[in-house]
Every structure is written in structure tokens, then in C-alpha cells.
C-alpha positions in Angstrom: 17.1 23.5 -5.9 19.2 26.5 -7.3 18.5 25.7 -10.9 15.0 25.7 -11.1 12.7 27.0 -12.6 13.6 25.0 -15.8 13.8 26.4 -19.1 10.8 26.8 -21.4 11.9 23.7 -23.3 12.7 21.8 -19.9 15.4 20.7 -17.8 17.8 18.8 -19.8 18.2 15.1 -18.7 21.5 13.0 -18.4 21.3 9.5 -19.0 18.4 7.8 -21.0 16.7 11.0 -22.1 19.6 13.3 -23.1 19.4 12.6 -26.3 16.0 15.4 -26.1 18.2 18.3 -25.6 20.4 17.5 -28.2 21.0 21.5 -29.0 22.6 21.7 -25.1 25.0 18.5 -25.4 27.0 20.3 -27.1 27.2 23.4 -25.0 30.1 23.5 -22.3 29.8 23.5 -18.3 25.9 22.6 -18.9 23.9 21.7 -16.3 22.3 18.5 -16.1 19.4 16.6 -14.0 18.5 13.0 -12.6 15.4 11.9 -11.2 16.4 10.9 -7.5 15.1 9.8 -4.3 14.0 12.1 -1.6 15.8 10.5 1.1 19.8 9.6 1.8 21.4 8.5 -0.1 18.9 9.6 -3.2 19.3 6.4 -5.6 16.4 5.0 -7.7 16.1 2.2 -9.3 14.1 2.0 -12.3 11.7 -0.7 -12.3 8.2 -2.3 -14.6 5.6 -3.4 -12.5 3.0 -5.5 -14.3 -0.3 -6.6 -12.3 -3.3 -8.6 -12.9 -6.3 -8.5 -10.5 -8.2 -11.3 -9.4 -11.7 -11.1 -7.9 -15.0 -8.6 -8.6 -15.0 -7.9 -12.5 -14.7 -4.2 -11.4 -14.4 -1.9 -8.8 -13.5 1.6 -8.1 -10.5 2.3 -6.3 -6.4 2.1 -6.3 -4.0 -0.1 -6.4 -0.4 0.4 -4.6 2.7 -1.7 -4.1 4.4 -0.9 -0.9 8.2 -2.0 -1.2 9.8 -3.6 2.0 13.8 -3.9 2.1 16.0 -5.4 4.7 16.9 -2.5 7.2 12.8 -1.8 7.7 12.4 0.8 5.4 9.6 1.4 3.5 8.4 3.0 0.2 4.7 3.3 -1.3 3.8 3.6 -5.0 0.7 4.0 -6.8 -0.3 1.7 -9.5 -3.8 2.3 -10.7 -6.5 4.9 -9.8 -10.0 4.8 -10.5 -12.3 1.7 -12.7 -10.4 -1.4 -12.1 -11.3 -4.6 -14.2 -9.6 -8.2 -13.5 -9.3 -8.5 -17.2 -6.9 -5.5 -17.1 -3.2 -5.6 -17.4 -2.0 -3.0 -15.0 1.5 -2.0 -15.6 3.9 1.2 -14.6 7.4 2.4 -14.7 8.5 3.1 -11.0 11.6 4.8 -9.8 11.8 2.8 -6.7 13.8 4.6 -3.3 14.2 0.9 -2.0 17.5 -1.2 -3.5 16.4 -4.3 -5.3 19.0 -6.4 -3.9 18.0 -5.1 -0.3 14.2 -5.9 -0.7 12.4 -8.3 1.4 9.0 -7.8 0.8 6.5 -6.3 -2.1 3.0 -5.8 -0.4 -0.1 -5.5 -2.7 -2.9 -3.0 -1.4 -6.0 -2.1 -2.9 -8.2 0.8 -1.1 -11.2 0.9 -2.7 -13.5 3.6 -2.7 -16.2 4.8 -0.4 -19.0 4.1 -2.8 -17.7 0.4 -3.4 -19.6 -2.4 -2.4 -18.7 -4.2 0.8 -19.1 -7.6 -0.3 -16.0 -6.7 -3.5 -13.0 -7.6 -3.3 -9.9 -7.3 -5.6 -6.5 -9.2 -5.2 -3.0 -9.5 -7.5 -3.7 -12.8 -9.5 0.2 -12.0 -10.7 2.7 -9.3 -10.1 5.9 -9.2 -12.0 8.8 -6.4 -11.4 11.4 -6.0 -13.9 14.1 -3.9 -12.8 16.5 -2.1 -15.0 19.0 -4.7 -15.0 16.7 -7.0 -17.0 16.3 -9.3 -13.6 12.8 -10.1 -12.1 
């Protein structure tokens, strides 16, 4: 937390995105960033989440995966906010705390709002999760 605030043109980003910042690869003893978990031991794993609802034709609400691994940890991410539609592909980048090869469970949840209908529901008709690797 030492380094921030960034510079005007932003913090510059090892990996993937250094390539944004090409002025400060060339600079020595530069400083460089990674997106990382908040807990021990700080590793994210990149992954595409792609949803499709099932259910009312729309609804207002949010969609979250909640990610389950092995040792009881848990980790919840947003997918969607707002006017959901069943004919809607829903997909995200996550940077997910929980270790792909440690994960037991994925658990869909949809809240919907206060103003929604009691009788509508929404489910996943699919969820697919690509990580990084290329695996599903």
C-alpha cells in the first residue's frame, strides 16, 4: 500500500497488460502491480463465467456465483445487476480467490429485488467457467 496513489497515467501492470506502459518497461528498478486476493496466500485465478437464465422472461435483480473449495472456504462474485432477460447471455471475467483445482462446489444465487413479483423466479439454464488454463 506504499505505492499508491498511482500515477496520472495509472499503475503499470506486469503480466497480460504491461504491454500499456510500454514507456516504463524500459525504465530500471520500476515498480510493478498484480491484481491479488485479499486473503493469504493472495492468488487469483482468472476465470469466464458464461450464464443463461431459465424462468420469468425478466426480472429485476442480481445474479452471483458463490465459489466453494475443499477446505470450506468461500468466495462470492457478482454476475449481473439490474433487468435480467432468459434470452440473455450473461458472461464476466472473474479473478477468483478460490483455486480451481481445490473447488467443490459453484452455487448460483439470484436476489431479486424488492419490487419483483413473488410468483418470478429465475434459475441458471447453463453455467460454463473457463479458467485461464483453457480447462472448463
Amino acid at each position: 500500500g506504499d505505492c499508491f496513489p498511482c500515477p496520472q497515467e495509472g499503475c503499470p501492470m506486469m503480466g497480460h497488460y504491461a504491454d500499456r506502459f510500454p514507456a516504463k518497461l524500459k525504465r530500471e528498478n520500476q515498480k510493478y502491480f498484480l491484481n491479488t486476493g485479499a486473503d493469504p496466500p493472495f492468488a487469483t485465478w482468472r476465470q469466464k463465467v458464461f450464464i443463461q437464465l431459465s424462468g420469468a422472461k425478466k426480472m429485476r435483480g442480481d445474479i452471483n456465483l458463490i465459489f466453494h473449495d475443499t477446505e470450506g472456504n468461500t468466495k462470492e462474485y457478482e454476475i449481473a445487476s439490474g433487468d435480467l432477460s432468459q434470452d440473455q447471455v450473461y458472461a464476466k471475467c472473474l479473478d477468483v480467490e478460490i483455486d480451481p483445482k481445490k473447488t467443490k462446489e459453484i452455487e448460483f444465487l439470484w436476489n431479486k429485488t424488492l419490487l419483483t413479483l413473488l410468483w418470478g423466479r429465475l434459475g441458471a439454464e447453463t453455467v460454463n467457467i473457463t479458467h485461464g488454463d483453457g480447462h472448463r
